[in-house]
N, C-alpha and C positions, 0 to 999 in steps of 0.2 A: 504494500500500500504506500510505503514511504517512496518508492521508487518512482511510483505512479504521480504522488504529488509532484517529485520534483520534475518530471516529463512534464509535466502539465503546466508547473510553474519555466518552464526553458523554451516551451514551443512557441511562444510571440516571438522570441529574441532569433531561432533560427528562423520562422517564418521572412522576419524583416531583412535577415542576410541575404535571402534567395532575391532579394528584389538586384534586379540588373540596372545600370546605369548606361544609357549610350547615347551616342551622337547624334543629332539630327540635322540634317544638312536642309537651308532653304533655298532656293534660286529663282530671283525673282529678274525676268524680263522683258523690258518695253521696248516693244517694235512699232519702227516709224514707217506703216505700210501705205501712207498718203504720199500725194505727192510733192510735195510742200517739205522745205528745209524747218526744221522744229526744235525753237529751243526751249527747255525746258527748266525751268528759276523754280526752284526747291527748297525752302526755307527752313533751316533746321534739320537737314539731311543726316543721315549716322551712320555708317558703316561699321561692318563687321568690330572695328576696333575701337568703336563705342566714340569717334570723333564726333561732333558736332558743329555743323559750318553752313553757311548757304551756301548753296551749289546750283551753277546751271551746267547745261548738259546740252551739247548740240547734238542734234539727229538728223545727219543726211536721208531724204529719203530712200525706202531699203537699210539703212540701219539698224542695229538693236545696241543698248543698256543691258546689261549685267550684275547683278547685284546679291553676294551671295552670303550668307549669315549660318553660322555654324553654333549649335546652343543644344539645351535636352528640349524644347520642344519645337515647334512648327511654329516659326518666325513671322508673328503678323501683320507686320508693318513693312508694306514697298519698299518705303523709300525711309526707312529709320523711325524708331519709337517716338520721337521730336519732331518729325514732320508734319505741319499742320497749314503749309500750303504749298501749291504747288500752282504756275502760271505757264501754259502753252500759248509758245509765240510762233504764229506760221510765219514765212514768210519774212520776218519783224515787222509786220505789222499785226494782224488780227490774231486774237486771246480770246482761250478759256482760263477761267477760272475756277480752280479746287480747292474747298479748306475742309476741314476734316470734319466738322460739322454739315457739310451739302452731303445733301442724302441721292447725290445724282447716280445712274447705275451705272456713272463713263467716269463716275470717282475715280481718280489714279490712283488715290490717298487710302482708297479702300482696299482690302483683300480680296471680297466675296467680287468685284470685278475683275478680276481676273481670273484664268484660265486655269485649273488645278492638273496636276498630273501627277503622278508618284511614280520617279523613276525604276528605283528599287524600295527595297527595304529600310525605312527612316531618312530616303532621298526625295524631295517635292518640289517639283518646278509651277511656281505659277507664269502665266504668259500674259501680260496687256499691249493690245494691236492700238494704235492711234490710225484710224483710218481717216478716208476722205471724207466723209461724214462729219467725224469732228471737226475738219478746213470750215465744210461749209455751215456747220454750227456756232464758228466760233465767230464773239464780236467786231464787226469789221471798223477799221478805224482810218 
């Protein structure tokens, strides 16, 4: 019986051992499929090494952005935990605008707009297209 309590008093502590720790890789990419040169002003951008800076970003058309965050879970922020806007410039003239508050579903700023895929195992690419759609969405000035 004594043996029994102490099983009984040990099996959380080996339970919690068995728990595995691993990698999760996130990859997150915006492709400039319009036809329109597109730059992209990111306010508070972060990358993998936890920096924080505005950032713009030219997109030839046919280009893509790259942005990849390595952590234990699935990375949900684009363009970094801090980023809370984001202004496409076509052309340098005509802009959208994103802040993390617009509940638009061509958010950049957001997750659930882009394209999910799971390469392998604990590997996730999501995908956001800047199409011509958005050229002709965005404010002409």
């Amino acid at each position: 019986m004594k043996k029994l309590s102490i099983l009984i008093l040990l099996m959380p502590f080996y339970l919690v051992s068995c728990i595995k720790d691993y990698a999760v890789k996130t990859e997150f990419i915006i492709k400039n499929e319009s036809k329109h040169l597109v730059k992209m002003e990111v306010k508070n951008f972060t990358n993998n090494s936890e920096d924080i800076c505005d950032t713009v970003f030219i997109l030839n058309s046919g280009s893509q952005l790259k942005n990849l965050y390595d952590g234990k879970l699935v990375y949900s922020s684009p363009l970094g935990y801090k980023a809370d806007t984001v202004v496409l410039i076509f052309d340098q003239t005509d802009t959208i605008l994103y802040t993390l508050l617009n509940k638009s579903n061509r958010n950049i700023l957001h997750i659930d707009n882009f394209k999910e895929e799971e390469i392998e195992k604990h590997s996730y690419q999501y995908t956001y297209k800047i199409t011509e759609t958005d050229y002709q969405n965005a404010k002409k000035h």
